[in-house]
C-alpha positions as a Markdown table, in Angstrom:
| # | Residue | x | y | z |
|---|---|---|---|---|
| 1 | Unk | 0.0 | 0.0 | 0.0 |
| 2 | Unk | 1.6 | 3.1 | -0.9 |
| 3 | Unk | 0.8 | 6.5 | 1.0 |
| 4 | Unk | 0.8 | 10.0 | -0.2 |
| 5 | Unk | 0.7 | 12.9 | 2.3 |
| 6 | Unk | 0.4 | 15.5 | -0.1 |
| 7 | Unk | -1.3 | 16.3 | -3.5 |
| 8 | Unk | 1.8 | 17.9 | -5.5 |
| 9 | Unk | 3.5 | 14.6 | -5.5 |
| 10 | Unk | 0.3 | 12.2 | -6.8 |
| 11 | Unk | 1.5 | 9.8 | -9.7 |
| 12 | Unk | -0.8 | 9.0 | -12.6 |
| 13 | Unk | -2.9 | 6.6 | -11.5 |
| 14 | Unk | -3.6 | 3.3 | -14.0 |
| 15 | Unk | -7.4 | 3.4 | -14.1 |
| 16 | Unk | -8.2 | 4.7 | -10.8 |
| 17 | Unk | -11.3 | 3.0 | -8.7 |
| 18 | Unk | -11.5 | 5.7 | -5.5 |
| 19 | Unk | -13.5 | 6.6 | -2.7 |
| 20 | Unk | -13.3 | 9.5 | -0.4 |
| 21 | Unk | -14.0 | 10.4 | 3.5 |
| 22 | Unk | -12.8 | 10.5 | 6.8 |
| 23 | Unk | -13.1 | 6.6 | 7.7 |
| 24 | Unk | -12.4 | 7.4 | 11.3 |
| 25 | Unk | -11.6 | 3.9 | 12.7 |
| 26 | Unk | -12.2 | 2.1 | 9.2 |
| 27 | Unk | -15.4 | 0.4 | 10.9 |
| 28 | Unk | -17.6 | -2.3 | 9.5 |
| 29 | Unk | -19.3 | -0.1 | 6.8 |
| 30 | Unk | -16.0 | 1.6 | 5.7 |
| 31 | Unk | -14.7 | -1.8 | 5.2 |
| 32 | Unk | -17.4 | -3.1 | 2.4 |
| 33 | Unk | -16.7 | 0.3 | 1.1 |
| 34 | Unk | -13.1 | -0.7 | 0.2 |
| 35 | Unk | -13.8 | -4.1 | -0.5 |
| 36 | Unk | -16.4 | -2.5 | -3.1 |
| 37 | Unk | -13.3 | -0.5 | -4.5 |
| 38 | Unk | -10.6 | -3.2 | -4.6 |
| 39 | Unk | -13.5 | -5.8 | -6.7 |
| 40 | Unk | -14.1 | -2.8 | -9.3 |
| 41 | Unk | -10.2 | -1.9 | -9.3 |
| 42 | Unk | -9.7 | -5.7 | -10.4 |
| 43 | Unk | -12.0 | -5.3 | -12.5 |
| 44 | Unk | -10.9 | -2.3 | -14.6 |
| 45 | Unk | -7.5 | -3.2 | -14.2 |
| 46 | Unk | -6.7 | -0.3 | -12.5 |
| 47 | Unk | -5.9 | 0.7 | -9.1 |
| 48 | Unk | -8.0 | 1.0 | -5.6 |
| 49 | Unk | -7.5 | 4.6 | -3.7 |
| 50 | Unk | -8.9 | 6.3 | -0.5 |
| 51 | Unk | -9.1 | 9.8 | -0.7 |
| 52 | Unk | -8.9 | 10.8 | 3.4 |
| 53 | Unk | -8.5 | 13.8 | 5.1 |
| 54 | Unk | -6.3 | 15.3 | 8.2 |
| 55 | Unk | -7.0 | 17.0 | 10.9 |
| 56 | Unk | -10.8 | 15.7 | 10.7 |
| 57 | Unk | -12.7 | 17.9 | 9.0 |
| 58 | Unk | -14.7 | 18.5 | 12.0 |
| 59 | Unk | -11.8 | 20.8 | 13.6 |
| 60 | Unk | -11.6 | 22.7 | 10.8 |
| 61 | Unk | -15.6 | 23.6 | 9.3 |
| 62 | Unk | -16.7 | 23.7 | 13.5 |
| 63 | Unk | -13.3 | 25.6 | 14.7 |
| 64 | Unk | -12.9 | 23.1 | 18.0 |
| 65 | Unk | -10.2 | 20.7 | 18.2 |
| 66 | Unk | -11.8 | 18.0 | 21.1 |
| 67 | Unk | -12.9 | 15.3 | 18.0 |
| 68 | Unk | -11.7 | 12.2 | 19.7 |
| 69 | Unk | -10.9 | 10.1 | 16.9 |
| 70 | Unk | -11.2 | 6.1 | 16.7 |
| 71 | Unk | -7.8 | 5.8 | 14.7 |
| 72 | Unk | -5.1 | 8.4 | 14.1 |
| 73 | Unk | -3.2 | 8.6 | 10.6 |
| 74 | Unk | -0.8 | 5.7 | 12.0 |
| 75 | Unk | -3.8 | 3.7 | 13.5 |
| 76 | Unk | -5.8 | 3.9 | 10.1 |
| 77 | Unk | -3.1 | 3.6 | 7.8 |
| 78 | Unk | -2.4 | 0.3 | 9.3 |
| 79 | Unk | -6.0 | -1.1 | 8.9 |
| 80 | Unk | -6.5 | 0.1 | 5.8 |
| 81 | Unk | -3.4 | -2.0 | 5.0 |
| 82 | Unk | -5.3 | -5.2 | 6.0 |
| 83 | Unk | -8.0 | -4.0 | 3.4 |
| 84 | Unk | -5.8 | -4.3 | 0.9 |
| 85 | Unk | -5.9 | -1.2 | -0.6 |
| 86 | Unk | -3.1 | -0.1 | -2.8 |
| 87 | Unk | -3.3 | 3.7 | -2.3 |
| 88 | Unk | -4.0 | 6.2 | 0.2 |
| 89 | Unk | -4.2 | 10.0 | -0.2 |
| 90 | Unk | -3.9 | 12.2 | 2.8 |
| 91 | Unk | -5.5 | 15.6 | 1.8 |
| 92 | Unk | -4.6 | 18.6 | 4.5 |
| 93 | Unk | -8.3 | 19.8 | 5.3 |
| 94 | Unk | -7.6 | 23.6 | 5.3 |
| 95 | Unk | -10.5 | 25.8 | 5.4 |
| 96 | Unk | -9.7 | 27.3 | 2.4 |
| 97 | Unk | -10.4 | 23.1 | 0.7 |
| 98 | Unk | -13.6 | 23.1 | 2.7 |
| 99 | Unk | -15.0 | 26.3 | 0.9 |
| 100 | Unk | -14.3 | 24.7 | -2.4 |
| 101 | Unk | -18.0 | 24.5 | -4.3 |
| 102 | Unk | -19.7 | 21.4 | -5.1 |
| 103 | Unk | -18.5 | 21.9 | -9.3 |
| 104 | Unk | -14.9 | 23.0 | -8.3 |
| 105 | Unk | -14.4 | 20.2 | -5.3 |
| 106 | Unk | -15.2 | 17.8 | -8.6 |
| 107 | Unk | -13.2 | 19.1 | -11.2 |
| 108 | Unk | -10.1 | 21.3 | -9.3 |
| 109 | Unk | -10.4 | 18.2 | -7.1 |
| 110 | Unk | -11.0 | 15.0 | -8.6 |
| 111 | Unk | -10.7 | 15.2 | -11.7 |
| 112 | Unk | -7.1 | 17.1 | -11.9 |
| 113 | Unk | -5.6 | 15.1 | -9.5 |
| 114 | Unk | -7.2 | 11.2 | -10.2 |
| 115 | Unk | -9.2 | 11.3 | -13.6 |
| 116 | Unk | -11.5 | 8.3 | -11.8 |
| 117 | Unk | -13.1 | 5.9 | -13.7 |
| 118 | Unk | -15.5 | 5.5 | -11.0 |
| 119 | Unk | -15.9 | 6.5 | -7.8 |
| 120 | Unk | -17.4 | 4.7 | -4.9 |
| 121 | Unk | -19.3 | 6.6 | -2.0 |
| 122 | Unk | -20.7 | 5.7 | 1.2 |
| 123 | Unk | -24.2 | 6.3 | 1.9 |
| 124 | Unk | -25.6 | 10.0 | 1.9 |
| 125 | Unk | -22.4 | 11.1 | 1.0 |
| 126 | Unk | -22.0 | 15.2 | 0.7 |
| 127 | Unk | -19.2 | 17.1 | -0.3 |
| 128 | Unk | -18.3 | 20.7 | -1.2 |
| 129 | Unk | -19.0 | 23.9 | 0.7 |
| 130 | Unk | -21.9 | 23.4 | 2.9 |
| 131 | Unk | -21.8 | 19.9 | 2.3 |
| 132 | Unk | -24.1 | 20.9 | -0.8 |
| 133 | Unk | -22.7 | 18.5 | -3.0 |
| 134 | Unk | -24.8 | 15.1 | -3.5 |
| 135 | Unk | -25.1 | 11.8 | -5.3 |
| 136 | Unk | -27.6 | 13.3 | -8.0 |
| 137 | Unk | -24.7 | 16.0 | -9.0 |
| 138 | Unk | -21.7 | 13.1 | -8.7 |
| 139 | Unk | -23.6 | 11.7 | -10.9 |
| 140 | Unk | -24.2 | 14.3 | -13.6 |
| 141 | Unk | -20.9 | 15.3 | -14.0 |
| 142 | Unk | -19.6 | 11.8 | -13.9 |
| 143 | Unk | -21.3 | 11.9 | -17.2 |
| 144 | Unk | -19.6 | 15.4 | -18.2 |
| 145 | Unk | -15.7 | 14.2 | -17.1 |
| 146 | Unk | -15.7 | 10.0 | -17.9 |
| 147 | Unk | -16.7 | 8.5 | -15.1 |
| 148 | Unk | -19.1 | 6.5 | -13.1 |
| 149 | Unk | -20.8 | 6.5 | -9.5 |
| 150 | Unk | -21.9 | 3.9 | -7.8 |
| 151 | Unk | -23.3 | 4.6 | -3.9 |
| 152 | Unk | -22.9 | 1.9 | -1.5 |
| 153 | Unk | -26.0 | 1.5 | 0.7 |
| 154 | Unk | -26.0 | 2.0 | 4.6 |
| 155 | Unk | -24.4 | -1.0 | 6.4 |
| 156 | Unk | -25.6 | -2.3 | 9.7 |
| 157 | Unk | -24.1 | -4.9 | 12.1 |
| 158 | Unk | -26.7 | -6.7 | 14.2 |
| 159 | Unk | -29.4 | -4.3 | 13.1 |
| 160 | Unk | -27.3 | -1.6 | 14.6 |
| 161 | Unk | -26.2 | 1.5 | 11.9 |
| 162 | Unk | -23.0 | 1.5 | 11.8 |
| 163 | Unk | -21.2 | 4.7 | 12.2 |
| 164 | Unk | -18.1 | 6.3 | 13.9 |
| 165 | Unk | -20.6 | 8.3 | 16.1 |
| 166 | Unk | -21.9 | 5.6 | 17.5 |
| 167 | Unk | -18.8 | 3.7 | 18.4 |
| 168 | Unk | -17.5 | 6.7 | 20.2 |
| 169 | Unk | -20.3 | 6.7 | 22.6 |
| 170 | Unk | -20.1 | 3.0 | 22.7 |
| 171 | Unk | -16.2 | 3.3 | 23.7 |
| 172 | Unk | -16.9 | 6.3 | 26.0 |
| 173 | Unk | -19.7 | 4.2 | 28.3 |
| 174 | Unk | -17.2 | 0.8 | 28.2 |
| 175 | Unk | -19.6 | -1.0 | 25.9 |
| 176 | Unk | -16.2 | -3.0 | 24.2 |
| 177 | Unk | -18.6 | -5.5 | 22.7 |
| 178 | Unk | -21.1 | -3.3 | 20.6 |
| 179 | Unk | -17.9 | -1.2 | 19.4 |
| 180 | Unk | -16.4 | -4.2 | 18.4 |
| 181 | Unk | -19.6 | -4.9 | 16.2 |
| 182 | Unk | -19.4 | -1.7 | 14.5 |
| 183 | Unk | -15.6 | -1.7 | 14.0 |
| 184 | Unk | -15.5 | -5.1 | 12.8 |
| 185 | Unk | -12.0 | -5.4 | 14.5 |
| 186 | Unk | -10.5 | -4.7 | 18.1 |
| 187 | Unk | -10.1 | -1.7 | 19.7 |
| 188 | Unk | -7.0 | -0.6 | 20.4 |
| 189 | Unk | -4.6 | 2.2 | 21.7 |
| 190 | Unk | -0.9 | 2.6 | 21.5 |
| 191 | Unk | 1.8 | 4.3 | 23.6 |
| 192 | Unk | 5.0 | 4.5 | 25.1 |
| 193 | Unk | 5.7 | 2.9 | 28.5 |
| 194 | Unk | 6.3 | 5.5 | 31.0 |
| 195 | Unk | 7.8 | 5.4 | 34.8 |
| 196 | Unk | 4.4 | 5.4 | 37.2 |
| 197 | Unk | 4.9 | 5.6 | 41.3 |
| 198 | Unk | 5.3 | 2.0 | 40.9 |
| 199 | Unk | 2.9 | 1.2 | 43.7 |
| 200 | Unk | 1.6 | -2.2 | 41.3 |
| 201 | Unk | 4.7 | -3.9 | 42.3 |
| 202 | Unk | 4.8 | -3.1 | 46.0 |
| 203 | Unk | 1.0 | -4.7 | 46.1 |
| 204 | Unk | 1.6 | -7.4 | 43.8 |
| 205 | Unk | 0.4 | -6.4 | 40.8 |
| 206 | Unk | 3.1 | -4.8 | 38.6 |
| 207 | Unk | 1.7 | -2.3 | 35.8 |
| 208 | Unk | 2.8 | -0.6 | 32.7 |
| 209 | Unk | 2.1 | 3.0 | 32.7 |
| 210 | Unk | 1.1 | 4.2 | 29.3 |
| 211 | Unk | 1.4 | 7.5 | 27.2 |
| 212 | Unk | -0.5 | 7.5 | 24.6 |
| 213 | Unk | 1.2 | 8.6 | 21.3 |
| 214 | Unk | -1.9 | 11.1 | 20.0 |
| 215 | Unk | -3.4 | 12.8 | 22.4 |
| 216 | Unk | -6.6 | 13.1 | 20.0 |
| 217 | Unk | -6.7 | 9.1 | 20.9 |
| 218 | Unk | -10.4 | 8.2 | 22.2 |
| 219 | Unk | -9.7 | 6.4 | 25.3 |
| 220 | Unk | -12.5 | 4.2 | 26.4 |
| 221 | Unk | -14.4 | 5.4 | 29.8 |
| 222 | Unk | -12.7 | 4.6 | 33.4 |
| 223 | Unk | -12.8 | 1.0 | 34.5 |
| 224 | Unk | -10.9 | -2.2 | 34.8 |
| 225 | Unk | -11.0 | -4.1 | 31.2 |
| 226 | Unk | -9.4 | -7.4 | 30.3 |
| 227 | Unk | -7.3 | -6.8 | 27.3 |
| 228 | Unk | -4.4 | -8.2 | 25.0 |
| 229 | Unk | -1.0 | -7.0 | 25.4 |
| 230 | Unk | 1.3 | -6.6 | 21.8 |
| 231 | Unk | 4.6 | -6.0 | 23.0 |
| 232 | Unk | 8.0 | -6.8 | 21.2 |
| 233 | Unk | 6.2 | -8.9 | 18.6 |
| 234 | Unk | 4.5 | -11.1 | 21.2 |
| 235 | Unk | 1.0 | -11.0 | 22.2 |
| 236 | Unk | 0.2 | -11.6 | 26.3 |
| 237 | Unk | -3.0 | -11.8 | 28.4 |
| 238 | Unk | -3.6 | -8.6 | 30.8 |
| 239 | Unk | -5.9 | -6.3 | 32.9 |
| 240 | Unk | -5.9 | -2.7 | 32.4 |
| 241 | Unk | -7.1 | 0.2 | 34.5 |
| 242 | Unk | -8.0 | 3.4 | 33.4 |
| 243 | Unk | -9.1 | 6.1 | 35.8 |
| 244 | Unk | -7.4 | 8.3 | 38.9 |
| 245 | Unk | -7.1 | 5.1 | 41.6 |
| 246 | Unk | -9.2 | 6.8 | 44.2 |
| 247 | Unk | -8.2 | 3.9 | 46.9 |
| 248 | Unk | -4.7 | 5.4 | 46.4 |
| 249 | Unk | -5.9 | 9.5 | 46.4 |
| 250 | Unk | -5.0 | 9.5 | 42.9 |
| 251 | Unk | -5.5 | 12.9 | 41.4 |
| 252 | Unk | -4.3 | 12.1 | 37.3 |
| 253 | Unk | -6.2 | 9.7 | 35.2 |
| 254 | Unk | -3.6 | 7.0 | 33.7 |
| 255 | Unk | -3.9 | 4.0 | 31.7 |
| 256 | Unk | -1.5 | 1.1 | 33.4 |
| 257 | Unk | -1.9 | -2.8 | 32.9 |
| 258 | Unk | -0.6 | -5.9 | 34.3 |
| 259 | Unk | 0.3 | -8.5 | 31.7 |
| 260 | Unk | 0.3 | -11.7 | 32.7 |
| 261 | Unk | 3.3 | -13.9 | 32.6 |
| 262 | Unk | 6.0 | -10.9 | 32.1 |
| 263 | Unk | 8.0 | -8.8 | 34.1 |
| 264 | Unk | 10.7 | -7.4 | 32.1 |
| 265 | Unk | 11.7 | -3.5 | 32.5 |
| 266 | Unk | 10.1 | -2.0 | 29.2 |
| 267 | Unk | 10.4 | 1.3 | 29.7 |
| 268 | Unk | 10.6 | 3.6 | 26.9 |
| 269 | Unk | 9.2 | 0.9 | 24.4 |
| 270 | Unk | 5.6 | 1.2 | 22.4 |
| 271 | Unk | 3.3 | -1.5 | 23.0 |
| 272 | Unk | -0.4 | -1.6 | 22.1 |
| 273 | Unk | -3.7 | -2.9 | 24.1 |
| 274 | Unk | -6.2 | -4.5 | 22.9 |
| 275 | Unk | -9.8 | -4.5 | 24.5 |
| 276 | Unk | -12.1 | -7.0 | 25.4 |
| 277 | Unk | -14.5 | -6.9 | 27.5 |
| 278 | Unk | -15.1 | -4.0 | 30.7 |
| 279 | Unk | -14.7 | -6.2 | 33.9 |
| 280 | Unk | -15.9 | -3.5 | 36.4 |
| 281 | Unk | -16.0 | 0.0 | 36.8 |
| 282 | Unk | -13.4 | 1.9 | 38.7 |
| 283 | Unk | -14.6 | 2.7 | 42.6 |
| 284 | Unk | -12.8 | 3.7 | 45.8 |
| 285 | Unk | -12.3 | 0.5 | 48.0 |
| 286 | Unk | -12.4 | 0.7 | 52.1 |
| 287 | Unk | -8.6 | 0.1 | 52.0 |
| 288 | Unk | -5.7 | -1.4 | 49.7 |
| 289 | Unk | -6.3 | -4.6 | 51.2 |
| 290 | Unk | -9.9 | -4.7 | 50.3 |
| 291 | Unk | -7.8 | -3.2 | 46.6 |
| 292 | Unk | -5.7 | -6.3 | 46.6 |
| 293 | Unk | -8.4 | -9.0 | 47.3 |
| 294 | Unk | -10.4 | -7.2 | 44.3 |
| 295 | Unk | -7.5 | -7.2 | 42.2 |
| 296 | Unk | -7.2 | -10.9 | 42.6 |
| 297 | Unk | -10.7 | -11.4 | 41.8 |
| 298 | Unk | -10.0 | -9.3 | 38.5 |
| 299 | Unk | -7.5 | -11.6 | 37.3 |
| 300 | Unk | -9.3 | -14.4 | 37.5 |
| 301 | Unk | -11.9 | -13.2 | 35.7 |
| 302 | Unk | -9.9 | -11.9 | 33.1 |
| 303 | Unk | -8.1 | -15.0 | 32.7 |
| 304 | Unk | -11.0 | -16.6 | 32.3 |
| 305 | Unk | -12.6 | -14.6 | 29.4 |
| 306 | Unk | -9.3 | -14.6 | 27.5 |
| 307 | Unk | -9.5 | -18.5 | 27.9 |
| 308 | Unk | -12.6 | -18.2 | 26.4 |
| 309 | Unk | -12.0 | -16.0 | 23.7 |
């Protein structure tokens, strides 16, 4: 899959198959989008390409910057590599780009820098100032420049509409398993591990404190989760916590697990979690010991949904 970051360098694409949006998280629907693409790619001969944008439109055309996003350029570019699309564009969403008409969006746009063959939208897809743009005109001047439209309908996973939206608030109330639904893959966050007040080892339990690399990251709502740890190209079982530890007076929310089976000094290295399921909710205990007892009633039920999984 080959990735272009900006649109001065674009090569000439060999009968170009595209689609265009955000695909924040590359969920369920996005994914029968590309697959849509890569079919009709094989079939012209020609190549597959997403059209995305950065920052999310949404900071730019609403002027705040709190979108929490489901997958950061690194995040997405890596699941849409499992999709097996061969080329990504990364437009820089400036206002200037978001002010573009409907007529100039298509041909100062599309049609100068990818002369599609056909172009493949999600459902109620808009586009131009205002959002003004709509199926009905793709369509008309697909006819006026060469190519053709075809609109993939609304996608659904257990009768739920799919949409990044959605999966937020999922993510944001610890519902793992109706995210997971939508997304059609794990959830996952990645960072650096980071020196904590090491208080996990002195108890028995012996986390990883993580940074997490964008701070845009959506971080799923405070609890205790049972997880997958990918760390130096192994994958371990683990609990993670994410909240302020209010047994402890904790002031600072942080993310820290204990992996299973592992206790090597991994500071300074990335490593990415995986979520499963939310165990229980984060609460202030009587006292640490009353911590401790919970803690070992956590493992074991971690252990045993990742057995089960």
């Amino acid at each position: 899959m080959r990735v272009f970051r900006h649109l001065d360098n674009l090569p000439v694409f060999q009968n170009p198959v595209l689609t265009i949006g955000t695909f924040d998280g590359v969920h369920y629907g996005h994914q029968q989008i590309i697959q849509r693409v890569n079919q009709l790619a094989q079939q012209q001969n020609g190549e597959s390409i997403l059209i995305t944008f950065h920052p999310h439109p949404r900071t730019v055309v609403s002027d705040t910057d709190d979108i929490l996003l489901l997958s950061p350029p690194d995040e997405k570019f890596d699941l849409l590599r499992r999709c097996g699309i061969n080329n990504v564009v990364v437009v820089p969403f400036t206002r200037a780009f978001s002010e573009q008409t409907p007529l100039a969006y298509v041909e100062d746009f599309l049609v100068k820098n990818f002369t599609p063959k056909i172009v493949v939208i999600g459902y109620n897809h808009r586009f131009g100032k205002n959002r003004e743009g709509n199926l009905e005109l793709l369509i008309k001047m697909g006819k006026q420049w060469g190519f053709t439209v075809e609109e993939i309908s609304k996608q659904e996973a257990d009768q739920m509409s799919v949409s990044s939206t959605l999966i937020r608030k999922a993510l944001l109330t610890g519902d793992i398993e109706t995210a997971q639904k939508l997304l059609g893959h794990e959830y996952f966050v990645r960072g650096i591990v980071v020196k904590g007040n090491q208080l996990g080892s002195k108890i028995g339990f012996p986390t990883a404190n993580i940074a997490i690399e964008d701070p845009c990251k959506l971080i799923p709502d405070n609890g205790v989760y049972a997880v997958k740890v990918h760390l130096r190209s192994q994958t371990y079982g683990g609990m993670l916590n994410i909240g302020v530890r209010p047994t402890v007076d904790g002031q600072t929310k942080t993310i820290e697990v204990n992996i299973f089976d592992f206790s090597d000094n991994i500071y300074g290295e990335p490593i990415q979690i995986e979520f499963k399921s939310l165990i229980r909710r984060e609460h202030k205990f009587a006292s640490l010991d009353h911590l401790i007892q919970q803690l070992y009633t956590d493992k074991q039920t971690v252990l045993t949904l990742l057995a089960n999984n």
